[in-house]
C-alpha positions as CSV (number, residue, x, y, z in Angstrom):
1,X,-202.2,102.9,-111.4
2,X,-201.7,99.1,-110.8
3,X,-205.0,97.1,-110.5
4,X,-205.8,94.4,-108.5
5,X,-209.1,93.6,-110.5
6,X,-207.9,90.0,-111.8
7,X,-206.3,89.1,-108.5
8,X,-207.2,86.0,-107.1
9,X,-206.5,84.2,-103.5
10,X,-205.8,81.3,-103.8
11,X,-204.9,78.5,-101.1
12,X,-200.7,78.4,-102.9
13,X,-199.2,80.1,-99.6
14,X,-199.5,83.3,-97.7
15,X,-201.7,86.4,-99.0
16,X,-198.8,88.4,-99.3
17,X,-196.5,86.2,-101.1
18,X,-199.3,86.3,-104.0
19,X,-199.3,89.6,-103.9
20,X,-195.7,89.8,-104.5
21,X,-196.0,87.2,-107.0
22,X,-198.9,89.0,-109.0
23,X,-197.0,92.0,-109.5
24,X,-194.1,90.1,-110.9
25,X,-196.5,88.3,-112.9
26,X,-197.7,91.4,-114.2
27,X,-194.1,93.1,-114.7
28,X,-192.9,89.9,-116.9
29,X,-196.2,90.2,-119.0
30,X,-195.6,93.7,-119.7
31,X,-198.7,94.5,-117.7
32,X,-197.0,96.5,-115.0
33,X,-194.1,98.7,-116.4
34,X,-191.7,101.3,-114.6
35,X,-193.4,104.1,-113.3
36,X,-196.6,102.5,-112.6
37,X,-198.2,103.9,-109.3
38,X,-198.8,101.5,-106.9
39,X,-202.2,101.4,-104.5
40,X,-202.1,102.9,-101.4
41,X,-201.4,100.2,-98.7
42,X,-205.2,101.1,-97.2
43,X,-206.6,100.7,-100.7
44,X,-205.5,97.7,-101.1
45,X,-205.8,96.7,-97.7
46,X,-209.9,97.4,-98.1
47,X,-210.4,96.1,-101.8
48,X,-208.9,92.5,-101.1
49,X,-210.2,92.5,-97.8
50,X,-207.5,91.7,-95.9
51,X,-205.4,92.9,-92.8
52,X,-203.2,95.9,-93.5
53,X,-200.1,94.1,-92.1
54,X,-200.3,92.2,-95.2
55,X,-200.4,94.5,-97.6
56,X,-197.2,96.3,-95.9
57,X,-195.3,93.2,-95.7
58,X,-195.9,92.6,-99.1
59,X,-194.9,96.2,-100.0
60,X,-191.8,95.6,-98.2
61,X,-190.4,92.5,-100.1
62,X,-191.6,94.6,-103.2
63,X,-189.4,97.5,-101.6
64,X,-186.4,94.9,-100.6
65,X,-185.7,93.2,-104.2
66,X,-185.9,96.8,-105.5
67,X,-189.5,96.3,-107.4
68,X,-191.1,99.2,-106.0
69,X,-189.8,102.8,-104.0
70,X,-191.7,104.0,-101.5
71,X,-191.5,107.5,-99.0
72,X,-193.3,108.2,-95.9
73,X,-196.4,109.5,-96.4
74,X,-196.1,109.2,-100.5
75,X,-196.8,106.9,-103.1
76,X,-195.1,103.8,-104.2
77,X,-194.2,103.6,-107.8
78,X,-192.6,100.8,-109.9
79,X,-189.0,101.1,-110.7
80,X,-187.2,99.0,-112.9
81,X,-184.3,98.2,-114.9
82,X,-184.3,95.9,-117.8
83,X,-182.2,93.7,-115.8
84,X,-184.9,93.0,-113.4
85,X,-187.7,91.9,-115.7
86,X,-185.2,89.5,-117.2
87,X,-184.3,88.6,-113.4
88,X,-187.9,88.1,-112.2
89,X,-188.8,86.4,-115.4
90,X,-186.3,83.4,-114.7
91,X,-187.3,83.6,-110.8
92,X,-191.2,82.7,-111.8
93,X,-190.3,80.5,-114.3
94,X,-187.9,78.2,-112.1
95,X,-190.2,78.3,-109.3
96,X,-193.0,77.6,-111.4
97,X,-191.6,74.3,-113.0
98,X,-189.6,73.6,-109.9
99,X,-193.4,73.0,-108.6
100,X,-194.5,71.0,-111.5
101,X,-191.8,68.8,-111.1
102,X,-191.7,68.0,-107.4
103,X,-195.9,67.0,-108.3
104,X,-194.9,64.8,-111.2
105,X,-191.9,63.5,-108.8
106,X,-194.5,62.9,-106.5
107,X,-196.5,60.8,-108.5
108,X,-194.2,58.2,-109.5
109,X,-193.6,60.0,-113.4
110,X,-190.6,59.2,-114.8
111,X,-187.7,62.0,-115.9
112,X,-188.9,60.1,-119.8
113,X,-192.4,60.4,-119.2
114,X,-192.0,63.9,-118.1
115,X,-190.2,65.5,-121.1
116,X,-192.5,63.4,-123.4
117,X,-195.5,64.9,-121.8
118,X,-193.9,68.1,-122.0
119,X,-193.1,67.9,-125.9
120,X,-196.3,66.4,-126.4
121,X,-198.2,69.7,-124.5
122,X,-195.8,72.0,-126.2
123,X,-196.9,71.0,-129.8
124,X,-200.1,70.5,-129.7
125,X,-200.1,74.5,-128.3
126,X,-202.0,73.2,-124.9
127,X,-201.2,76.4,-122.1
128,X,-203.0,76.6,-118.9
129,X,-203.5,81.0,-117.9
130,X,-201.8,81.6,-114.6
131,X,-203.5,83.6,-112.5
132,X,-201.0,83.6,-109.4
């Protein structure tokens, strides 16, 4: 079953988009495979504290791109093609910098100053863990 231990909210937008978010982080790091049982929406709902509507309307985008399968009254699993890891991957990474650079943007750095920084960060092996 899918944990939630290392879940952290987080100011970045609604509860429900990180949870949406966390499992896709967890599917492109191999953490979360096809199969995997998802919690119960009332699990969930009680171990992160938060409304039950939240956890549903999570569950639902989940069920919408075709992450997760789910049957009334019976558990949600993972389901996934190797198309789809590939696909999420490339969704969190161009959101991800898309962010980055709208911050840099918004601090007056330069297109130059930018890919220098980035080059620089690269080699010298400096990553940042993201938790979202």
């Amino acid at each position: 079953m899918i944990t939630f231990e290392k879940f952290i909210m987080d100011d970045s937008g609604p509860i429900y988009a990180q949870i949406v978010r966390y499992v896709k982080r967890g599917i492109v790091a191999g953490n979360i495979v096809d199969g995997d049982e998802m919690p119960s929406r009332r699990v969930l709902s009680s171990l992160l504290g938060v409304n039950p509507n939240t956890i549903q309307k999570a569950y639902r985008i989940l069920e919408e791109e075709g992450i997760i399968q789910s049957h009334a009254g019976a558990k949600s699993y993972v389901v996934l093609a190797p198309e789809q890891v590939t696909r999420i991957r490339s969704e969190l990474i161009e959101s991800d910098v898309g962010a980055i650079i709208g911050a840099m943007k918004q601090s007056g750095v330069s297109k130059e100053e930018a890919l220098k920084l980035i080059e620089r960060l690269w080699e010298d092996g400096s990553e940042v863990e993201l938790q979202k």
